[in-house]
Structure formats: C-alpha cells, structure tokens
N, C-alpha and C positions, 0 to 999 in steps of 0.2 A: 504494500500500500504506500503511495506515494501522496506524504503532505508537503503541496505544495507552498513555496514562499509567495510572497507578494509581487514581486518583480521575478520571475520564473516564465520560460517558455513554456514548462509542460502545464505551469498554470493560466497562459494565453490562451491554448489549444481548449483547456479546459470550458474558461470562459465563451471560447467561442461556440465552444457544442451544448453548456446550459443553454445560451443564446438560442442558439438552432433549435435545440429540439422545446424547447418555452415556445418558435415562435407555432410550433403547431397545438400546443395544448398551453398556454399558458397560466393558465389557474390550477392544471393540477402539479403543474412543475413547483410554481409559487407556495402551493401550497405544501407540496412536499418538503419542501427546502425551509421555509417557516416553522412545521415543526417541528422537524428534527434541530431547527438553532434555538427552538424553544425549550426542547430537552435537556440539550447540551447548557443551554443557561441555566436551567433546573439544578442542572449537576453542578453547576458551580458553588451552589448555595451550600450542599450536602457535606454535615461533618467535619469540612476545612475548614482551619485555618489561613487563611490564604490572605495577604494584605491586600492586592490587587486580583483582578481579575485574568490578568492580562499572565498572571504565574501561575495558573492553573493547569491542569496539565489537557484541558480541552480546549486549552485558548486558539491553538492552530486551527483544529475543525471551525469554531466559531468565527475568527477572521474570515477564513476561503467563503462560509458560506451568506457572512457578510456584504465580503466582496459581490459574490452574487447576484442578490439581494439589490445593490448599487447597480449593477451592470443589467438587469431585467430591468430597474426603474428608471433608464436612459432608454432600451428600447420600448418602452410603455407597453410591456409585457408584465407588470407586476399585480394586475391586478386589483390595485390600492385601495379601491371600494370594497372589496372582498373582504381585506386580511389588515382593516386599519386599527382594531384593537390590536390585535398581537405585532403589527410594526412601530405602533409608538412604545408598545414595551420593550418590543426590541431597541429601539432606538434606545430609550429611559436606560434600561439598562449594558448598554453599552458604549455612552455617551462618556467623552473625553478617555478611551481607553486602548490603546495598543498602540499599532503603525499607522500614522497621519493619512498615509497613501490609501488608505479603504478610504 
C-alpha cells in the first residue's frame, strides 16, 4: 500500500482517476470518500494522547483524502448540497492542521 505525499507523482495519477471516475458517479465517490475521513477523524479522538492531530498515526490517510475532497470541489463534482453537515465538520475539525498545500 502506497501512502502517498502531497507533492508525489503516484499521488497526481491518483488524483486524477478520483477525478475520472467522481466524474461518472459523483455523489457516491463523494460520498465514499467523506466517510471513510469521517472515520478516520473518529479514530483520532480514541484513547490518545496525541497533542496534535496532525501526529496521529492516521494523519497521512486523512491529508490524501482531504486533498481529494479539494480537488472534487474544483471540478464541482462534490456534491456540497448533499454532504454539507459532515464537510463543515470536516473542515471544523481539520482547520489550521498539517501541510499548507491541501
């Protein structure tokens, strides 16, 4: 399993096939992808101690699928009407945390 970085070609290719394949279904891509980063935020909460978020050991998953998330909501494949409670918590709870570049 390959976690890609932020600036990463195999995380370009990546981006470009959510893209692709969002742009044939894109409410269930969006919505797959929401919450499974809903999850993975769940898990940050669980039993750590953890000062930031961002030292978590889920924080990589949570970036890519961030990034995502950013790059659906440029092609207006996101859905926003759909999925606007669980993207302002994602936002809320991700707000001032990791690599600038998401």
């Amino acid at each position: 399993y390959h976690q890609p970085n932020v600036n990463d070609v195999v995380s370009d290719s990546l981006d470009d096939i959510i893209a692709s394949v969002a742009a044939v279904n894109a409410s269930l891509v969006a919505g797959k992808i929401i919450t499974r980063l809903l999850t993975r935020l769940d898990e940050t909460s669980e039993g750590n101690n953890i000062e930031r978020i961002e030292k978590h050991p889920s924080w990589k998953e949570i970036e890519v699928m961030l990034r995502w998330l950013v790059i659906l909501s440029f092609d207006n494949l996101l859905c926003v009407e759909s999925y606007l409670p669980e993207l302002l918590h994602v936002i809320l709870m991700s707000f001032f945390t990791g690599d600038s570049l998401i």
